[in-house]
C-alpha positions as MATLAB code, in Angstrom:
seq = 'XXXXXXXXXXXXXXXXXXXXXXXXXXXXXXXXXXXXXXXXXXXXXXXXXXXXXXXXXXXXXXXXXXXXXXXXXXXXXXXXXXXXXXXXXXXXXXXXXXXXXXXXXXXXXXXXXXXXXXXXXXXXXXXXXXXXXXXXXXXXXXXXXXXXXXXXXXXXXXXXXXXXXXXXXXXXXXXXX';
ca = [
     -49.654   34.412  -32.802;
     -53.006   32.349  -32.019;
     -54.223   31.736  -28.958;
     -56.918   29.329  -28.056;
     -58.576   27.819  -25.250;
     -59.756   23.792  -24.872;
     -61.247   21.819  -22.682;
     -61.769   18.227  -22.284;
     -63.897   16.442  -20.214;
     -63.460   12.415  -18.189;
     -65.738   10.230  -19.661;
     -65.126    7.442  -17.222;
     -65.184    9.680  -14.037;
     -65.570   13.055  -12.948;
     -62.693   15.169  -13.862;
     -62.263   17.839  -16.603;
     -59.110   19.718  -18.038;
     -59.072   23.289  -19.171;
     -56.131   24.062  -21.582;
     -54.864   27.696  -23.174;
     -52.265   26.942  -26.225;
     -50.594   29.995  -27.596;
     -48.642   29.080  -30.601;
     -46.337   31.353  -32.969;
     -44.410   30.481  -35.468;
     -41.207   29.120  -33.614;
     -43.030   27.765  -31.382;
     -46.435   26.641  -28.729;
     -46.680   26.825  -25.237;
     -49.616   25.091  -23.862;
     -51.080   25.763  -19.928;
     -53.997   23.334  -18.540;
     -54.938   22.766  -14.806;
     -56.604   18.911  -14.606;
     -58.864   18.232  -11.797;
     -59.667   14.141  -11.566;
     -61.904   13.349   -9.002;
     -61.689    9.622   -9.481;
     -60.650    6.683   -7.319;
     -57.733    8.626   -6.283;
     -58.146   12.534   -6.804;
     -55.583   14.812   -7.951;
     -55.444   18.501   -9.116;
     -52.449   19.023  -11.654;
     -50.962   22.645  -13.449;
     -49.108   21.898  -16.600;
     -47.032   23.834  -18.320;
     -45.450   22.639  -21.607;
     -43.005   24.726  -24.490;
     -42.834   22.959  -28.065;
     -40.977   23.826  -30.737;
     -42.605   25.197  -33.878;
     -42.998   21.208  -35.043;
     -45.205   20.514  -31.653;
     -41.981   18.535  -30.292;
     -42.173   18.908  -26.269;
     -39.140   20.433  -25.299;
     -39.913   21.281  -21.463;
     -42.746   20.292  -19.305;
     -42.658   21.257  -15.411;
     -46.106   19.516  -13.810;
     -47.597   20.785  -10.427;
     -48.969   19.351   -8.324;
     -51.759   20.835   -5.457;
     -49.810   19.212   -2.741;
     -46.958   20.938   -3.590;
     -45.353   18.199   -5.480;
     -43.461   18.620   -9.556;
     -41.897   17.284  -12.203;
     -40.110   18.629  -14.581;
     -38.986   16.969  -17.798;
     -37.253   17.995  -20.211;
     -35.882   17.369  -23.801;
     -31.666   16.901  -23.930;
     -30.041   16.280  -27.555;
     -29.852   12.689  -26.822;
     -31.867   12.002  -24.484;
     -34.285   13.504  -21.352;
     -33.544   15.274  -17.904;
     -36.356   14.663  -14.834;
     -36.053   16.621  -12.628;
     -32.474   17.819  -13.488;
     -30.697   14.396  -13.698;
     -29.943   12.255  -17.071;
     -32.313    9.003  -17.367;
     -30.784    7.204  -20.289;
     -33.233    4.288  -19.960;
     -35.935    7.855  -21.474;
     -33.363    7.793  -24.570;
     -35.538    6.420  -27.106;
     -38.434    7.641  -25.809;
     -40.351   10.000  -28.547;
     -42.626   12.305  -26.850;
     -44.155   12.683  -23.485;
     -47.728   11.461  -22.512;
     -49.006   12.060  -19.494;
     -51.710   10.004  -18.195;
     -54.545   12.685  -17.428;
     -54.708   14.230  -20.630;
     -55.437   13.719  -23.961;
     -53.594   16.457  -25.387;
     -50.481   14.088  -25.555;
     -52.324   11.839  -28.365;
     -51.659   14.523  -30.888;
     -48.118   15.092  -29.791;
     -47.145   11.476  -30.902;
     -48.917   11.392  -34.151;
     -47.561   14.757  -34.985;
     -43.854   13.063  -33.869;
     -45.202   10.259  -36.180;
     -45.785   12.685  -38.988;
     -49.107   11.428  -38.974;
     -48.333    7.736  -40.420;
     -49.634    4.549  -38.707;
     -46.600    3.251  -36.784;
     -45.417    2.146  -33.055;
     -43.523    4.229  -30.740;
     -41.848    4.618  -27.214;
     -42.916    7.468  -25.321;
     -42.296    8.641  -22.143;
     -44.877    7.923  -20.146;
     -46.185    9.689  -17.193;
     -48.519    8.673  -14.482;
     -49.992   11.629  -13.581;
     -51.608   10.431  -10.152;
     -47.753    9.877   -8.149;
     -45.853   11.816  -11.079;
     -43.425    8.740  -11.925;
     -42.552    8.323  -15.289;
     -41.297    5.075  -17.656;
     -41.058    4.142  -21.413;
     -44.126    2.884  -22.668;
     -44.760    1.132  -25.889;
     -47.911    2.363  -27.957;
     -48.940    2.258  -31.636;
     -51.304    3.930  -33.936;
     -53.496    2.716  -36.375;
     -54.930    4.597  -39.179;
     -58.971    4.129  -38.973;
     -60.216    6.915  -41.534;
     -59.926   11.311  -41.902;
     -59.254   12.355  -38.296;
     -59.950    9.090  -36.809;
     -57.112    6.352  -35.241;
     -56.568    3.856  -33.226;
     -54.874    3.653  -29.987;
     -53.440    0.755  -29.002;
     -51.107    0.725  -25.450;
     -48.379   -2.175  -25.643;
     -46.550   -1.237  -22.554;
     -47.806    0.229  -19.365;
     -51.444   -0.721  -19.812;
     -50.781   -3.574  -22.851;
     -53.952   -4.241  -24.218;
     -55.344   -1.244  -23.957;
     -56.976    0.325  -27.067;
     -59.315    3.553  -27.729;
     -60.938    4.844  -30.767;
     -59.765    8.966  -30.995;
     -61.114   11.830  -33.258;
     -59.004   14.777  -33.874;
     -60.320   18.098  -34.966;
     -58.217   19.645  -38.587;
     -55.708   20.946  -35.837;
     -54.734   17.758  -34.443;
     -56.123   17.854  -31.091;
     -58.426   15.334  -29.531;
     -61.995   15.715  -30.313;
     -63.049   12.370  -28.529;
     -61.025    9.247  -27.290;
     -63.606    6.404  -26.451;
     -64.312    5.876  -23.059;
     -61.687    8.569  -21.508;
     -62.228   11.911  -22.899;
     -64.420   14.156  -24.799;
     -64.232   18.100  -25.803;
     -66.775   20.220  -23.973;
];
């Protein structure tokens, strides 16, 4: 078992996330609390379990006004908040708005090879949540391309990983500290 702690910092506002992943063998559960203090300020808890492949399997998200959201991964499909939402179906992994820790998710669900994918976006200032279109682009060792064609289409970031597959820097958003 490792343990290790992260944290990330907003580039574009003030905000900063600090993160504790504990990962065995079978499996990596990952805790952060996310303060934004941008044009609308939230304070989130997060609480995700992955498989031993980094898959998200559950994620419950707290709120500090007491509201949640908890998602979580069916056979065919995803649960919020204890109902079905078949429109989520093809949906590969989760990314929530407020972090970056989400990047590495999908390009570990994309083994790591330039491609699109649909994931299941959440926006982590009113908790709703959608499919969202985004692809990656191989740019060089550690180093892709982000490019959103759903939610925010158009959007695109330059991100660094570290050799673990975590976010180092994506442009303009977030940096490690």
């Amino acid at each position: 078992m490792t343990e290790q702690t992260y944290r990330w910092r907003r580039l574009d506002h003030p905000g900063l996330e600090l993160m504790r992943i504990t990962a065995r063998e079978d499996a990596v559960e990952a805790r952060s609390t996310i303060i934004d203090a941008g044009e609308t300020p939230f304070a989130l808890r997060c609480h995700w379990r992955l498989d031993g492949d980094w898959r998200s399997r559950l994620l419950r998200i707290e709120r500090e006004d007491g509201h949640s959201l908890t998602i979580e991964r069916r056979e065919h499909g995803w649960r919020i908040d204890g109902e079905e939402r078949p429109e989520l179906a093809d949906c590969l992994e989760i990314d929530v708005s407020a972090t970056p820790f989400c990047n590495g998710l999908a390009l570990r669900g994309l083994k790591h090879q330039p491609s699109e994918l649909t994931a299941l976006y959440v926006d982590a200032a009113d908790l709703s949540v959608q499919p969202s279109r985004q692809r990656y682009d191989f740019v060089g060792p550690q180093r892709w391309r982000y490019v959103d064609l759903g939610v925010a289409d158009g959007f695109r970031a330059l991100l660094d990983f570290d050799t673990d597959g975590l976010v180092m820097r994506y442009e303009g958003l977030f940096e490690r500290v």
